[in-house]
Backbone as XML, in Angstrom:
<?xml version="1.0"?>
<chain id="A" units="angstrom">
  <residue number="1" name="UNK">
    <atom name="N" x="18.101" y="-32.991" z="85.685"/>
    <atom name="CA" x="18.885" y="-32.074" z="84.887"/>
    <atom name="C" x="19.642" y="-32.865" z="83.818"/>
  </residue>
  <residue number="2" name="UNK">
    <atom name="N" x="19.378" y="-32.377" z="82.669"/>
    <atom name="CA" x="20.333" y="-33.134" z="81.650"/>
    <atom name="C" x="22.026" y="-32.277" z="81.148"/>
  </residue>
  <residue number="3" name="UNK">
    <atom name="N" x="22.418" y="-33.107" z="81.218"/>
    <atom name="CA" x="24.056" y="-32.991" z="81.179"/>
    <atom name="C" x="24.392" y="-32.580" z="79.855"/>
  </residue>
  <residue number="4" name="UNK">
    <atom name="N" x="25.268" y="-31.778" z="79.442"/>
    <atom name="CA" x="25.839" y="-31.428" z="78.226"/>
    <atom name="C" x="26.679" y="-32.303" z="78.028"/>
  </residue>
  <residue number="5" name="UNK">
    <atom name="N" x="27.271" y="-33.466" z="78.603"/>
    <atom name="CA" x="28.513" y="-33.776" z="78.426"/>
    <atom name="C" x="28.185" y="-35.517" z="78.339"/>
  </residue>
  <residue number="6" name="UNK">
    <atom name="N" x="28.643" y="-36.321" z="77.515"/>
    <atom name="CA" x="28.253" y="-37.398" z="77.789"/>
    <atom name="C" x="28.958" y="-38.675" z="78.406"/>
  </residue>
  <residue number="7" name="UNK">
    <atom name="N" x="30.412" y="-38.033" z="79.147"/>
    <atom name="CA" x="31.047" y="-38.861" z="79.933"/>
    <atom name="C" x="31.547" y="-38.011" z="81.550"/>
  </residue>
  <residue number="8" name="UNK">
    <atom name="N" x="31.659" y="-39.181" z="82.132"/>
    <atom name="CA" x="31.563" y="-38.439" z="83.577"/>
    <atom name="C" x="32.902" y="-39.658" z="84.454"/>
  </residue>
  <residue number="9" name="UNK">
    <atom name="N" x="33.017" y="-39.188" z="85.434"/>
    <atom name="CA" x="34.277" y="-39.687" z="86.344"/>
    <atom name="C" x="33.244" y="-40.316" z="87.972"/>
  </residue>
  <residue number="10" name="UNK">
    <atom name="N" x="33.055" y="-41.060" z="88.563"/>
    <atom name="CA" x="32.755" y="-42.162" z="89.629"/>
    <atom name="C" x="33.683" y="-42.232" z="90.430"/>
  </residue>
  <residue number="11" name="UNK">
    <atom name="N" x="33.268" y="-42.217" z="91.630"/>
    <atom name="CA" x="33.968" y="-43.083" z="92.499"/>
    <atom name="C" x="32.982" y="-44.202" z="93.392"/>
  </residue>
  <residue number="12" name="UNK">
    <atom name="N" x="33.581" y="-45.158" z="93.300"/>
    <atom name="CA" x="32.916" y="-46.558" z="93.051"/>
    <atom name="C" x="32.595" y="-46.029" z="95.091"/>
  </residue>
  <residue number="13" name="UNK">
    <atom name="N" x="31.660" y="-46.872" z="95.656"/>
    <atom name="CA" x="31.333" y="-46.084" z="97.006"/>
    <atom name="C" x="31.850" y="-47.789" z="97.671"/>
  </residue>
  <residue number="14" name="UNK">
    <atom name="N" x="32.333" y="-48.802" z="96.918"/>
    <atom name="CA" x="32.729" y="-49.282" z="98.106"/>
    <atom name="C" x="34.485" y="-49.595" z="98.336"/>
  </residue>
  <residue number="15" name="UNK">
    <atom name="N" x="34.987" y="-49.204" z="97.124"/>
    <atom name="CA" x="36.664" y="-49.759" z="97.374"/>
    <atom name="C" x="37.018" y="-47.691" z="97.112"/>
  </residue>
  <residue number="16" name="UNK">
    <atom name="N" x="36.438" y="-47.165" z="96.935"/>
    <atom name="CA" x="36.756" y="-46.092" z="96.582"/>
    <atom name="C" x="37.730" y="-45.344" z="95.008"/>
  </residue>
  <residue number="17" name="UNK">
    <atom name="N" x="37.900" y="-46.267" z="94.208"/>
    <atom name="CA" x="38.326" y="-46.267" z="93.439"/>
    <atom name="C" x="37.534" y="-45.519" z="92.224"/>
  </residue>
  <residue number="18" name="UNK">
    <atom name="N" x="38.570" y="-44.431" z="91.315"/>
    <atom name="CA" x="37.211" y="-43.670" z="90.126"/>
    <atom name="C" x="37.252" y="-44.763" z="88.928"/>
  </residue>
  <residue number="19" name="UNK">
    <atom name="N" x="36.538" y="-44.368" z="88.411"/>
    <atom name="CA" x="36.318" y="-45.044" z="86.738"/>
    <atom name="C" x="35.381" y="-44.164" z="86.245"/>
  </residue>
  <residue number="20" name="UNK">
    <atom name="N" x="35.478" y="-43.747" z="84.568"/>
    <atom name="CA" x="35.024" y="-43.143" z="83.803"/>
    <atom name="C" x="33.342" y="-44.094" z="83.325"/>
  </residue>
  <residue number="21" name="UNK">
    <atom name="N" x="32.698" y="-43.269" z="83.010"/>
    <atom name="CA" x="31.508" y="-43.468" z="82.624"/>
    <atom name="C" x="30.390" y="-43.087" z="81.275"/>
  </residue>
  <residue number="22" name="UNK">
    <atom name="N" x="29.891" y="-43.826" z="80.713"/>
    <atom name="CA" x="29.216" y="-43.183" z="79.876"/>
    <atom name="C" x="27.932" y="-42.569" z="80.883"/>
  </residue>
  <residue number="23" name="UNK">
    <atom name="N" x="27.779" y="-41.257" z="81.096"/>
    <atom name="CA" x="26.421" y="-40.531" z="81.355"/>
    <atom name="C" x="24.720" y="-41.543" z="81.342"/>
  </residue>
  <residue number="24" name="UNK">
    <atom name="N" x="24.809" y="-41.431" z="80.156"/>
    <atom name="CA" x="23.660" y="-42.400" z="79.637"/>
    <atom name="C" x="23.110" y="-43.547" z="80.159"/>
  </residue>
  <residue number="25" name="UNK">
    <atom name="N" x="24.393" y="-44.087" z="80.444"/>
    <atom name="CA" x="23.717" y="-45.886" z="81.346"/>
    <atom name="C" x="23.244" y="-45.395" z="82.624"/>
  </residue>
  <residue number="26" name="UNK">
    <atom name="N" x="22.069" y="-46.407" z="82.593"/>
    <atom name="CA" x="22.048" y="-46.464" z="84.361"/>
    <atom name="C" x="23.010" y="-47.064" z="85.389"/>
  </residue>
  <residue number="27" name="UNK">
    <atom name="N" x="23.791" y="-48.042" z="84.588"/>
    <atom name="CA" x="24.471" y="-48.796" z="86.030"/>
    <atom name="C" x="26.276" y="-48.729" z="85.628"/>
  </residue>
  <residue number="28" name="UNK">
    <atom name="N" x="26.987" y="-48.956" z="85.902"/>
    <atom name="CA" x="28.081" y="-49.822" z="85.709"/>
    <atom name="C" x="28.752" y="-50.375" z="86.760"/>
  </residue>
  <residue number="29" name="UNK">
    <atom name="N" x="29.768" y="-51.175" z="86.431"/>
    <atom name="CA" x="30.373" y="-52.686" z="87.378"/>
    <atom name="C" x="31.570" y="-51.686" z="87.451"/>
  </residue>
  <residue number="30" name="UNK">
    <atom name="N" x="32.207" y="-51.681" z="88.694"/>
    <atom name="CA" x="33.508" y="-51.366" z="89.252"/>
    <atom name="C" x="34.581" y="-52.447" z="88.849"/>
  </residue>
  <residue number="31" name="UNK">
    <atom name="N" x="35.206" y="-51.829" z="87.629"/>
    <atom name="CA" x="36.344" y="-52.386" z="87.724"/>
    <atom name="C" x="37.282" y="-53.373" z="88.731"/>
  </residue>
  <residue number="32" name="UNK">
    <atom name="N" x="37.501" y="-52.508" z="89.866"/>
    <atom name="CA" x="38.536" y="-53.452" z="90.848"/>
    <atom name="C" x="37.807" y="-54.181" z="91.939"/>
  </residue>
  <residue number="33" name="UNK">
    <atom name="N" x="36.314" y="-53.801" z="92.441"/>
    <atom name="CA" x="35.801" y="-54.829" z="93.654"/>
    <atom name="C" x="34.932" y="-55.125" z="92.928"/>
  </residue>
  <residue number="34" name="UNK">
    <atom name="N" x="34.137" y="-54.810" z="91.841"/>
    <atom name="CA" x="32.742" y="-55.739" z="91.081"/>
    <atom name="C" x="31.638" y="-55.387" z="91.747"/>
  </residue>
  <residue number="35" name="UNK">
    <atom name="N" x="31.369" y="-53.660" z="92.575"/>
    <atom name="CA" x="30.360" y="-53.547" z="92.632"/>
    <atom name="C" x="29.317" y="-52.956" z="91.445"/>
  </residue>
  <residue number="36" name="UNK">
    <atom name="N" x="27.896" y="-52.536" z="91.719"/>
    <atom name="CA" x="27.513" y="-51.992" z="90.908"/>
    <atom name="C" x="26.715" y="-50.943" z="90.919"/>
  </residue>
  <residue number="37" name="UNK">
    <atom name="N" x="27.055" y="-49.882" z="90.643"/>
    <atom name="CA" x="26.680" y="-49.086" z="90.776"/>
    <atom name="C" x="25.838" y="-47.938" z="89.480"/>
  </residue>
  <residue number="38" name="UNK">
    <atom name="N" x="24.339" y="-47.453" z="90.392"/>
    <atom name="CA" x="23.554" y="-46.844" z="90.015"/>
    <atom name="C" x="24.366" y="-45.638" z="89.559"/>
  </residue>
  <residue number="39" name="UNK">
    <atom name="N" x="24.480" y="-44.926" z="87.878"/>
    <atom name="CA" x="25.474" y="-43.552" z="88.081"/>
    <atom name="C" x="24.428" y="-42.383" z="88.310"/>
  </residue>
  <residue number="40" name="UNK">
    <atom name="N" x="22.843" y="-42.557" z="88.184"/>
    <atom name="CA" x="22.222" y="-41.402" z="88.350"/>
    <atom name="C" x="22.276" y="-41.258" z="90.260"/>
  </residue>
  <residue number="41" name="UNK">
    <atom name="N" x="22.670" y="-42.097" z="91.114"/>
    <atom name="CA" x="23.310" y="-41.672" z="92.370"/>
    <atom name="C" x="24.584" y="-41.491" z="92.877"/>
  </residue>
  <residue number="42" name="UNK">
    <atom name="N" x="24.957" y="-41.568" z="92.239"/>
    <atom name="CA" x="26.775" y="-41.195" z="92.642"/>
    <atom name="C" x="26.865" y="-39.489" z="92.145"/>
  </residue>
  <residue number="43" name="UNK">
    <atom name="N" x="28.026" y="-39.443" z="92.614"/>
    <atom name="CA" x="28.180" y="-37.802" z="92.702"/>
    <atom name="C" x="29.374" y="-37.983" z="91.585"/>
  </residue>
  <residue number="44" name="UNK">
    <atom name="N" x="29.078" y="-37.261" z="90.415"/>
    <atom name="CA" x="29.778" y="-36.917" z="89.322"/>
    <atom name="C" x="31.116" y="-35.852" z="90.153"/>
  </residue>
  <residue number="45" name="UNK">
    <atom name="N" x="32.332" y="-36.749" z="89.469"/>
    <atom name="CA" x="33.993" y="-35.301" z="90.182"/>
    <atom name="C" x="33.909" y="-35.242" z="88.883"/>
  </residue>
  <residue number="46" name="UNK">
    <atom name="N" x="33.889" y="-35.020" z="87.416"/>
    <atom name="CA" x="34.111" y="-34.533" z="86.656"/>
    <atom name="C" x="33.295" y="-35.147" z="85.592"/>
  </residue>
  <residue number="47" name="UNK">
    <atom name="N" x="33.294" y="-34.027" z="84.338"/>
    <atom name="CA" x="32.555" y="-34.177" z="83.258"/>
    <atom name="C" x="33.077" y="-34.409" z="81.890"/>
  </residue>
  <residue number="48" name="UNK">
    <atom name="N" x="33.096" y="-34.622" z="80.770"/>
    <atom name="CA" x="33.495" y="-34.146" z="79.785"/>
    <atom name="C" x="32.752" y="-35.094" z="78.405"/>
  </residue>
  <residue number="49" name="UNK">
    <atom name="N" x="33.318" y="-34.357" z="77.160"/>
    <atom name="CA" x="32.695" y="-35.062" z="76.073"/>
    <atom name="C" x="33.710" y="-35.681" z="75.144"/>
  </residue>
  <residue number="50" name="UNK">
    <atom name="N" x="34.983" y="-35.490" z="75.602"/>
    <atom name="CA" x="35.749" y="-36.365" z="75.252"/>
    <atom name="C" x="36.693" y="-37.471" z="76.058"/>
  </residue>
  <residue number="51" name="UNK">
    <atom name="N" x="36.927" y="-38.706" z="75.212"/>
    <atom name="CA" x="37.510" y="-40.166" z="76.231"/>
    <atom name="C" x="38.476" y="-40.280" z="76.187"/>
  </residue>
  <residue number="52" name="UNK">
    <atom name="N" x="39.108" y="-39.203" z="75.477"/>
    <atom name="CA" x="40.791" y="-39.188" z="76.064"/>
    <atom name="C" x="41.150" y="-38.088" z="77.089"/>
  </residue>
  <residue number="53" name="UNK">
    <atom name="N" x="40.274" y="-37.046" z="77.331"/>
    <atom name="CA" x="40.305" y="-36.196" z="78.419"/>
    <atom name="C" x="39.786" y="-37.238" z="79.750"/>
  </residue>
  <residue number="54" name="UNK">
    <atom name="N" x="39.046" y="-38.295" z="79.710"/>
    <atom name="CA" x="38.254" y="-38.915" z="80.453"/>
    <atom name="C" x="39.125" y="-39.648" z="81.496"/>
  </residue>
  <residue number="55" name="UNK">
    <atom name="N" x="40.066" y="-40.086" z="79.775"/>
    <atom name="CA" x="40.853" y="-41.396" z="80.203"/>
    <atom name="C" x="42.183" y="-40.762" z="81.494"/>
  </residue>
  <residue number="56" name="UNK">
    <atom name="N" x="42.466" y="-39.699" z="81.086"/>
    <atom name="CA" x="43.539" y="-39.065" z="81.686"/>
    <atom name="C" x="43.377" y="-38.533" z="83.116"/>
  </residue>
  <residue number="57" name="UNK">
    <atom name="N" x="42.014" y="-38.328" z="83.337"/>
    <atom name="CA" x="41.801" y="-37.711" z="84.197"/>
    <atom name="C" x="41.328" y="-38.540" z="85.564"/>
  </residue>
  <residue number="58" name="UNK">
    <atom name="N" x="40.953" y="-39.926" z="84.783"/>
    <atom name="CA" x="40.451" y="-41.060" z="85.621"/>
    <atom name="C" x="42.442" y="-41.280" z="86.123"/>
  </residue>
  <residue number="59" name="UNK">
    <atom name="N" x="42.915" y="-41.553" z="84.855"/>
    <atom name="CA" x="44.027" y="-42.113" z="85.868"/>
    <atom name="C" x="44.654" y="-41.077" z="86.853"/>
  </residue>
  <residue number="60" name="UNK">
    <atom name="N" x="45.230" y="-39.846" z="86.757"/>
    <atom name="CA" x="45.330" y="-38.551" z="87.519"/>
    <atom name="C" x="44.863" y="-38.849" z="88.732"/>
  </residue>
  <residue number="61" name="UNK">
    <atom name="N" x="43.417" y="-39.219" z="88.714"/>
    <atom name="CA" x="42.591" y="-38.871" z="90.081"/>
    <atom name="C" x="42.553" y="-40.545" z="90.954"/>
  </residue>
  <residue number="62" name="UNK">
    <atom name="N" x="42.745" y="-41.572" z="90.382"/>
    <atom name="CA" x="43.376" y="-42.821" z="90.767"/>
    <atom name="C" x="44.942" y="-42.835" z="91.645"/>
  </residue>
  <residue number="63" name="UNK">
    <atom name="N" x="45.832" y="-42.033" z="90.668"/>
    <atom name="CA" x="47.075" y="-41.717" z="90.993"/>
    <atom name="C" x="47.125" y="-41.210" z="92.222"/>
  </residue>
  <residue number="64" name="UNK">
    <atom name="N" x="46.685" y="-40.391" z="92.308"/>
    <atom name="CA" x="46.456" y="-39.211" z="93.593"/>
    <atom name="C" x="46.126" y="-39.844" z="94.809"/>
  </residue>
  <residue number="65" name="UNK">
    <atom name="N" x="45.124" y="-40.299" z="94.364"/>
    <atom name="CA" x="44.266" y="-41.658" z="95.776"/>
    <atom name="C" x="45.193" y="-42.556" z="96.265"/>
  </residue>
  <residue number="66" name="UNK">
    <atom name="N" x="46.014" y="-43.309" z="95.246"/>
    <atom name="CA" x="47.433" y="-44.016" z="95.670"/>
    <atom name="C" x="48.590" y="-43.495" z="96.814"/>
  </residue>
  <residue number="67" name="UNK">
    <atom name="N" x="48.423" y="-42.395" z="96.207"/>
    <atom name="CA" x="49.706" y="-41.317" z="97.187"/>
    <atom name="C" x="49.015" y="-41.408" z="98.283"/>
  </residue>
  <residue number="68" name="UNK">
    <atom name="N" x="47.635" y="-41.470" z="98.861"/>
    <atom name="CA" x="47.284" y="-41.345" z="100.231"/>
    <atom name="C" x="47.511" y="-41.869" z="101.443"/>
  </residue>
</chain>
C-alpha cells in the first residue's frame, strides 16, 4: 500500500524509543541504542507530510514514554 504521507513516527523495537522517519527509506539507525531498523516492518503510530508536525509529535510521544 502506498502512503499519502511522506513522514511517519517508529518505535525503535529494541530500547523502545520513537523517532520520525522519512517513509521512503528502507532502513534507519535509532538514534539512542544504534539499532537498525527495516521501516517497511515496523508499525507506523503516526503519519504526516509535514516535519514540524513530525517533530512535535515525536517529542510528545517520547515525553509520554518518560512519564512511565
Amino acid at each position: 500500500m502506498i502512503s499519502k504521507y511522506k513522514y511517519g513516527v517508529i518505535g525503535c523495537t529494541a530500547c523502545r524509543q520513537v523517532k520520525g522517519v522519512n517513509l521512503d527509506n528502507m532502513t534507519t539507525k535509532c538514534p539512542y541504542c544504534g539499532k537498525t531498523l527495516k521501516i517497511k516492518e515496523q508499525r507506523i503510530l503516526y503519519e504526516t507530510s509535514n516535519t514540524q508536525e513530525l517533530q512535535k509529535i515525536v517529542a510528545r510521544i517520547n515525553e509520554q514514554l518518560q512519564k512511565k
